[in-house]
C-alpha positions in Angstrom: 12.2 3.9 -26.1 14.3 7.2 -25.8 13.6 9.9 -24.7 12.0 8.5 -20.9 14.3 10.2 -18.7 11.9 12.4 -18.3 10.2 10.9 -15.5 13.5 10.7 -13.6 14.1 14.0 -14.1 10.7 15.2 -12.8 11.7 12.9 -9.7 14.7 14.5 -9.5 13.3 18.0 -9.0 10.6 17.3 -7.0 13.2 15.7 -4.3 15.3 19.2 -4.8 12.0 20.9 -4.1 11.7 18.7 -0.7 14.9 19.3 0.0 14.9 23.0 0.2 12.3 22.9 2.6 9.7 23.9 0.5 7.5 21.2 1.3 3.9 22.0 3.1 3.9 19.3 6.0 6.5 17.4 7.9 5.0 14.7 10.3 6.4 12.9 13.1 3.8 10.3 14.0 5.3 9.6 17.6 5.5 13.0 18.5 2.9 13.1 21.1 3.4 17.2 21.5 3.2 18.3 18.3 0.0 15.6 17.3 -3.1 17.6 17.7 -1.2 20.3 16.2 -0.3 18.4 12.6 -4.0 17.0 13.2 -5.5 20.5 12.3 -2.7 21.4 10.3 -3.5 18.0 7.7 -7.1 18.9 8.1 -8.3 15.0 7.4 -9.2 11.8 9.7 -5.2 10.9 11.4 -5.3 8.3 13.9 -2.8 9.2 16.5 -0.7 6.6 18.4 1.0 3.2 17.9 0.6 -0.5 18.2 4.1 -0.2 19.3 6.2 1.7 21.7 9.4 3.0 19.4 11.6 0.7 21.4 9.6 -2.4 20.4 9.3 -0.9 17.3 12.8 -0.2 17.1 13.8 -4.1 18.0 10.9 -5.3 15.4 12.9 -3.6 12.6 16.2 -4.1 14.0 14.8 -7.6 13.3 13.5 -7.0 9.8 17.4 -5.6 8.7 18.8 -9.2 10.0 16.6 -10.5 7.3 16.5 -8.3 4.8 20.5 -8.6 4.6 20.3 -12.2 5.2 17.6 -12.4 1.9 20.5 -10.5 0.4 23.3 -12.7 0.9 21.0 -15.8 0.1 20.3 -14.1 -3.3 23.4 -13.3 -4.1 24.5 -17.1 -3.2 22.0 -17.9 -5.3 23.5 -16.1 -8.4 27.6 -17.4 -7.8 25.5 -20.8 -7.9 24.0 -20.7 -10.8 24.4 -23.9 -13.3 22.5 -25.0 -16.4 20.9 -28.2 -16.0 20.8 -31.4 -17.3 18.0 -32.3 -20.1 18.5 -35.7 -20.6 14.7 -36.1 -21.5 15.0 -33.1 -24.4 18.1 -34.8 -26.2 16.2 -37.8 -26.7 14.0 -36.3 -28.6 15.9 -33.3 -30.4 17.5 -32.7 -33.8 21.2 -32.4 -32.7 22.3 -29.4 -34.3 26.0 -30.8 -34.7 24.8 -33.4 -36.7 23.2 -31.1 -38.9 25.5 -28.7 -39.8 26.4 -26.9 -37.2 30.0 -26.9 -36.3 30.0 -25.0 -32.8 33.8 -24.6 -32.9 33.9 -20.6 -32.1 35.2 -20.1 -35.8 33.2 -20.8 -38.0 30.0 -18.5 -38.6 26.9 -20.9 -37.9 24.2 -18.6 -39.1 23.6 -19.7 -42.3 23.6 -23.7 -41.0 21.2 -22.1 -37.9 19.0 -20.7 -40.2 18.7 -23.6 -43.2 18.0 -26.1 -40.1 15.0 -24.2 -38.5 13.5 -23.6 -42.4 13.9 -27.3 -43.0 12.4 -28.9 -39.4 9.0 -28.5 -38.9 6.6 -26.8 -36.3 7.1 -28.2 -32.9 10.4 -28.9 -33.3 13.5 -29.5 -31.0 17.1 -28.6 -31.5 19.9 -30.0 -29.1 23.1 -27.9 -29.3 25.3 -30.2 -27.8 28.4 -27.9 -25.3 30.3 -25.8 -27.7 31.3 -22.3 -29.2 29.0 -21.4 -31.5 29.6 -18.3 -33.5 26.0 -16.6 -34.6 27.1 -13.3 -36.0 22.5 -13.2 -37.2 20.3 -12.1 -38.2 18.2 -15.5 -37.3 14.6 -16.0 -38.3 12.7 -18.2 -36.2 8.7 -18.4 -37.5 7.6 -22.0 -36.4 6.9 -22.9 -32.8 10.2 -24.3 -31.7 12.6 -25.6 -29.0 16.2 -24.8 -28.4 18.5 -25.8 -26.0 21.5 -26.7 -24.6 23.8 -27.3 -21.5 26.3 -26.5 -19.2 29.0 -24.8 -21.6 26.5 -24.2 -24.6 27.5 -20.6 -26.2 26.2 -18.5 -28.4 28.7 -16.3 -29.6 27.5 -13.2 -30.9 30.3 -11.1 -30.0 30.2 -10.2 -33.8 26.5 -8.8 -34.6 25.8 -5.9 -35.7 21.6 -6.1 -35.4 19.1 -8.3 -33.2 20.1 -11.4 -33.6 16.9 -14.0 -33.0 13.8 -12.1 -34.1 10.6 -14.5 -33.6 8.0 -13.9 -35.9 9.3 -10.8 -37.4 5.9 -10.1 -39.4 3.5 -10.9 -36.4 0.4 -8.4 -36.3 -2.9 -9.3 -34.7 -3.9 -11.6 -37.1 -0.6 -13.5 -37.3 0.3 -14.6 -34.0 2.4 -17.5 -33.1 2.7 -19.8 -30.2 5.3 -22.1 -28.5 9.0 -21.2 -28.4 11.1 -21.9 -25.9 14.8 -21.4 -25.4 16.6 -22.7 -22.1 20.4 -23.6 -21.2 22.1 -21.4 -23.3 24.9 -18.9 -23.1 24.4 -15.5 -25.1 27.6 -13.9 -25.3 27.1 -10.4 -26.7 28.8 -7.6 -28.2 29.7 -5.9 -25.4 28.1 -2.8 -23.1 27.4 0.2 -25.1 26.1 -1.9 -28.5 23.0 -1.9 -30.0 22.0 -5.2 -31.3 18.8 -6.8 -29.1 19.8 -11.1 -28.5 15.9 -12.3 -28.7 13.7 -9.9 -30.7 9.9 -11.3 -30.1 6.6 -10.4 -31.7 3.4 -11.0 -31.6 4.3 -14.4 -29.4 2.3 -16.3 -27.0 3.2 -19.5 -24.9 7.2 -17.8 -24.9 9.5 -19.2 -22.0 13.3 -18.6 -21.4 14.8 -20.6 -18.7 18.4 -20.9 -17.4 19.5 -19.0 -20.2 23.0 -16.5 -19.4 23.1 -13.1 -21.1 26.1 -11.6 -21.0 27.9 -8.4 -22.3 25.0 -6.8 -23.9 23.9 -3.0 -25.0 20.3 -2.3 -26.1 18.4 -5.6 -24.6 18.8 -9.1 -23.9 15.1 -9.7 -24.8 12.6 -7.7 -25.9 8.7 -8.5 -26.4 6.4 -6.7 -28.3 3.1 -7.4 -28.0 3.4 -11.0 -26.5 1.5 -12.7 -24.3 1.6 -15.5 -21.6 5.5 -15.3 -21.3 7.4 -16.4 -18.7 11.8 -15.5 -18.4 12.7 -17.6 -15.3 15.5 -18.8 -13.8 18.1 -16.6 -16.0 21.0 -14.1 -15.5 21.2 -11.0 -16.9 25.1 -10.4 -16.2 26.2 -6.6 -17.9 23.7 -5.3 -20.2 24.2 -1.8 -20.3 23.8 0.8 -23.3 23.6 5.0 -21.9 19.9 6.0 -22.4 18.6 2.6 -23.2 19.6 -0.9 -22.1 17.4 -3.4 -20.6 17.6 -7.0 -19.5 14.0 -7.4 -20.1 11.8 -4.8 -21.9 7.8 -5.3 -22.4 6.0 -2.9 -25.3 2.6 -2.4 -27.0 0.1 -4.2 -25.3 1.8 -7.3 -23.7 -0.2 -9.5 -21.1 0.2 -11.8 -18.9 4.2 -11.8 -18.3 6.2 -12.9 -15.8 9.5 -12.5 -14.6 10.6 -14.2 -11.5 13.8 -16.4 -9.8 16.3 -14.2 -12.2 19.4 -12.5 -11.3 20.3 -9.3 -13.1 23.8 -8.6 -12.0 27.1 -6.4 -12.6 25.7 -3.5 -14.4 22.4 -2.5 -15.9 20.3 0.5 -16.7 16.6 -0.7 -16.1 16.4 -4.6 -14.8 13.1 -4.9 -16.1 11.1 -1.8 -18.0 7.6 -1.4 -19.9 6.5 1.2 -22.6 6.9 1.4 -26.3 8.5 3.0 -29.1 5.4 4.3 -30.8 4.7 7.5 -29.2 0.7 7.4 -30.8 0.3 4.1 -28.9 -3.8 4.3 -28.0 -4.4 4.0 -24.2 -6.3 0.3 -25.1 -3.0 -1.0 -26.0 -0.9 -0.3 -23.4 0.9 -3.1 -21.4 -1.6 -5.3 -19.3 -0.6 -7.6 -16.3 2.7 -8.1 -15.2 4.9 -9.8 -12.5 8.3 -9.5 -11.4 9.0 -11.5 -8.9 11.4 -13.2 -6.7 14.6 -11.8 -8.4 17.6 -10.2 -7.6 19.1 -6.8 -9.2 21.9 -4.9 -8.5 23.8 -2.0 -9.8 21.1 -0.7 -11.5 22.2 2.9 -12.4 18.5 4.1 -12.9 15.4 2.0 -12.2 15.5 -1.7 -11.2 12.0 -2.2 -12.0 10.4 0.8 -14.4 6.9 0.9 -16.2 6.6 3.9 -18.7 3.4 5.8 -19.2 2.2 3.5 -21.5 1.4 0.5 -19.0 -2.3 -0.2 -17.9 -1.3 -3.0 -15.2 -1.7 -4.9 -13.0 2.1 -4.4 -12.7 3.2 -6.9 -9.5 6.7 -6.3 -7.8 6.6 -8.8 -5.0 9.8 -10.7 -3.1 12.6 -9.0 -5.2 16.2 -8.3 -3.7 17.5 -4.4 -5.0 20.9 -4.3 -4.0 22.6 -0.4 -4.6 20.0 0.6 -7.4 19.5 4.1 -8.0 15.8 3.5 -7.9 14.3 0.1 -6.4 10.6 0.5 -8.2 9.4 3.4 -10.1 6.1 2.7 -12.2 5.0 5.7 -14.0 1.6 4.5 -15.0 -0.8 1.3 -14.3 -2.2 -0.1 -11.2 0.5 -1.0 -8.6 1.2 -3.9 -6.3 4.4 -3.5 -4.6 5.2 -6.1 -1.5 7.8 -7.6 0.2 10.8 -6.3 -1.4 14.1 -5.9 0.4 15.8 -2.8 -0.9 19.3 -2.0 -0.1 21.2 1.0 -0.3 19.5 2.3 -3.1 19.0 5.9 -3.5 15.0 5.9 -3.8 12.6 3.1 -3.2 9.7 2.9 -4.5 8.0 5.8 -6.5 4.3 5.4 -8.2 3.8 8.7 -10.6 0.9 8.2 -12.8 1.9 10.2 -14.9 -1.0 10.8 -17.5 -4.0 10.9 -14.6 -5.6 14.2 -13.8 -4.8 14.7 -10.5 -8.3 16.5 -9.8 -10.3 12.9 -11.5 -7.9 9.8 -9.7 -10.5 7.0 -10.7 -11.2 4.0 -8.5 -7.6 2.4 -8.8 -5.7 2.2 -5.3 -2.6 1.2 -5.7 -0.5 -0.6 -2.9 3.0 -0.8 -1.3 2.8 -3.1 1.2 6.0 -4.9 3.7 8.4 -3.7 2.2 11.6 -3.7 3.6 14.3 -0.4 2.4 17.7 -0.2 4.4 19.9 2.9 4.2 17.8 4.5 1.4 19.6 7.6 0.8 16.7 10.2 -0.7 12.7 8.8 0.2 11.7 5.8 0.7 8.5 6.3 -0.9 6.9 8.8 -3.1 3.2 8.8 -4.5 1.6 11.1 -7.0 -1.3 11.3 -8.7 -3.0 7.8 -7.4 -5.2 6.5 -4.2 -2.8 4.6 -2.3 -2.4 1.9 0.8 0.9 2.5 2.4 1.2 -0.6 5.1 3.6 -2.5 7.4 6.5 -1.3 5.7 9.9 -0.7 7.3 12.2 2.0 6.3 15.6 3.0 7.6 17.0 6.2 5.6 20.4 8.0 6.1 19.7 11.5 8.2 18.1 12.9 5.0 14.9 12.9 2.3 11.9 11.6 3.9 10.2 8.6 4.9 7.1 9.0 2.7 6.1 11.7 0.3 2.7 12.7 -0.7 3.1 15.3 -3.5 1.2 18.1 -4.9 -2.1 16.8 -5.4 -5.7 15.5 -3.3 -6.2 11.7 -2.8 -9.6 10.3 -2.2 -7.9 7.7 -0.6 -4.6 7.4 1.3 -4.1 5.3 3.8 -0.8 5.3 5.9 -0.9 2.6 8.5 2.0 0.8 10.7 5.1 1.9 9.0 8.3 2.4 11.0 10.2 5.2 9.5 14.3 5.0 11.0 16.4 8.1 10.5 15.2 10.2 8.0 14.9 14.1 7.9 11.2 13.9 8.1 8.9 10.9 8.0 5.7 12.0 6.6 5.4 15.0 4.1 2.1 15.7 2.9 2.0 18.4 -0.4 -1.6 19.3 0.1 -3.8 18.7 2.9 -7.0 16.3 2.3 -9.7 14.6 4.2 -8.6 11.4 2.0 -5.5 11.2 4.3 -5.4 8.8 6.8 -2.3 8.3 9.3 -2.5 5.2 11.8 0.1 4.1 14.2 3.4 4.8 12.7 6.5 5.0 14.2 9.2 6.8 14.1 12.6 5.6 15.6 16.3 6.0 15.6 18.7 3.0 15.7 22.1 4.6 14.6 
């Protein structure tokens, strides 16, 4: 998946083009002065006026700060009280990998053991690994539907690999699926930042869960699913998983469905938190990435996009009740049908940017995409920027930093756009519009100052 930058970088100049005042339209929905004025100057159906005075508007998001820092603090609780539980009701059942072989003393390599014991057991199996140190320096084959799990102080090692370490179903293809792996209460201790071995490799998988799992110190990916389907990563941490130009806790390729990625915490350092795409560039637009939903988790440091959807993604793509904590970008979804609700976003440099990047911007389609109650504190650059898509743009509360804008409409014509209720708090400008359209729609916004 090199070479995606790209779409940053396009961003990127765009926001310089903004900044330079080379934008068409600035509005200021409670200006009542200068309203019939940016009426004409629009030239499409704007409501004028608000619900709200700006000082009840201005104690309504004073409100919505209180919680969105108080969501952040319970998140981040959260994380620093993480455990692995207790499976009682799994060991009584499971192979214990100790007493097969395995010696899970941080020594000795247990690959080979690893790999005889999953050939030997069959489908539907369950492995214990009891708490330990144990030193997988891969690769590992797993090709049955399987269990494996652990507890509180149960470590893979794999400070020592050199390439992915568990691939599942390696030679999975449309006709050679396979179903029913899960892997919960294990530690993944990886190479280190900067490294390019993947720790779960999957293919072709459906019924996949990974729960209360710990990735840590990790390059290229901590899992990566290629055309799987019906997954669901809960309840995990993805703690330093970093490689320049790549590194992801969770990336999604070729035609995945139904996945979904919530109650996780993706923490210290990371590039993307959670990204879609591929690394076929001849990937035909019916196999692009279907539904997916992240939600409910909590990312920080991100030094590029939190959530990120490459070209290649057909949606739904759902981002609903996540925490972004100092991201450079909160959401940015380059392709697919959007939902984006109820996020808090926190000191992050953009929020939430929708692209759509291969639709001709003169033939949008029926799709309307939404970002909706979202709440973005001290956003440094725009809150929100649209291209290329129809778009509903509700009840969401914004408070920037003296500079960028509230909400950007770029360079092209919506059928459809409709801004309504949104509270825009210290930025440069609140609404820029890039070409006027009767498909624009402004209704009682606000815009305040609480500094």
């Amino acid at each position: 998946m090199n070479g995606y930058l790209g779409s940053f970088v396009l961003v990127a100049a765009l926001f310089v083009l903004f900044a330079t005042g080379s934008s068409d339209v600035s509005v200021m929905i409670d200006n009542p002065q200068s309203q019939s004025e940016l009426i004409d100057y629009v030239d499409g159906p704007i409501t004028s006026g608000s619900l709200m005075t700006p000082l009840e508007a201005a104690a309504y998001a004073s409100t919505a700060y209180t919680q969105g820092n108080a969501r952040l603090v319970q998140m981040q609780q959260a994380y620093h009280a993480w455990v692995v539980p207790s499976r009682p009701d799994l060991v009584s059942i499971a192979t214990n990998a100790r007493s097969s072989g395995l010696k899970g003393d941080g020594v000795t390599d247990d690959t080979a053991s690893l790999q005889s014991l999953l050939t030997k057991l069959p489908s539907g199996s369950t492995i214990y690994f009891p708490p330990g140190q144990y030193r997988i320096d891969g690769p590992i084959s797993i090709n049955k539907p399987v269990t494996l799990f652990g507890e509180s102080g149960t470590v893979f090692n794999c400070q020592k690999v050199t390439q992915y370490v568990f691939t599942l179903n390696k030679w999975g293809s449309p006709t050679s699926t396979m179903k029913d792996v899960t892997i919960t209460g294990i530690v993944f201790e990886g190479p280190g930042i900067e490294t390019d071995p993947a720790m779960i490799d999957a293919h072709y998988l459906q019924n996949f869960k990974v729960s209360y799992v710990k990735f840590h110190n990790i390059g290229y990916a901590a899992i990566r699913l290629n055309t799987c389907t019906d997954v669901t990563v809960e309840e995990s941490v993805f703690d330093n998983v970093f490689q320049s130009g790549l590194g992801y806790g969770v990336v999604i390729e070729d035609r995945s469905d139904r996945i979904n990625i919530h109650n996780n915490f993706f923490v210290t350092k990371g590039r993307h938190g959670v990204a879609t795409g591929t690394s076929n560039p001849n990937l035909p637009e019916a196999s692009y990435i279907q539904s997916v939903t992240v939600e409910n988790n909590y990312f920080e440091e991100m030094t590029e996009q939190a959530v990120d959807a490459h070209i290649q993604t057909a949606g739904p793509y759902i981002v609903k009740g996540n925490v972004m904590n100092h991201c450079d970008v909160g959401v940015q979804l380059g392709n697919g049908t959007a939902k984006v609700l109820d996020n808090v976003l926190i000191e992050c440099h953009l929020g939430v940017v929708l692209l759509n990047q291969n639709i001709d911007p003169d033939h949008l389609g029926s799709k309307v995409d939404l970002v909706l109650h979202n709440t973005m504190i001290n956003t440094m650059y725009e809150a929100i920027y649209i291209d290329r898509t129809n778009v509903q743009i509700v009840g969401n509360i914004a408070k920037g930093k003296n500079n960028g804008s509230g909400i950007v409409i770029a360079n092209y014509k919506p059928d459809f756009c409709r801004i309504v209720e949104n509270i825009f708090d210290d930025y440069n400008n609140e609404i820029q519009i890039g070409i006027p359209s009767p498909g624009i729609s402004l209704e009682n916004n606000v815009e305040i100052s609480t500094l």
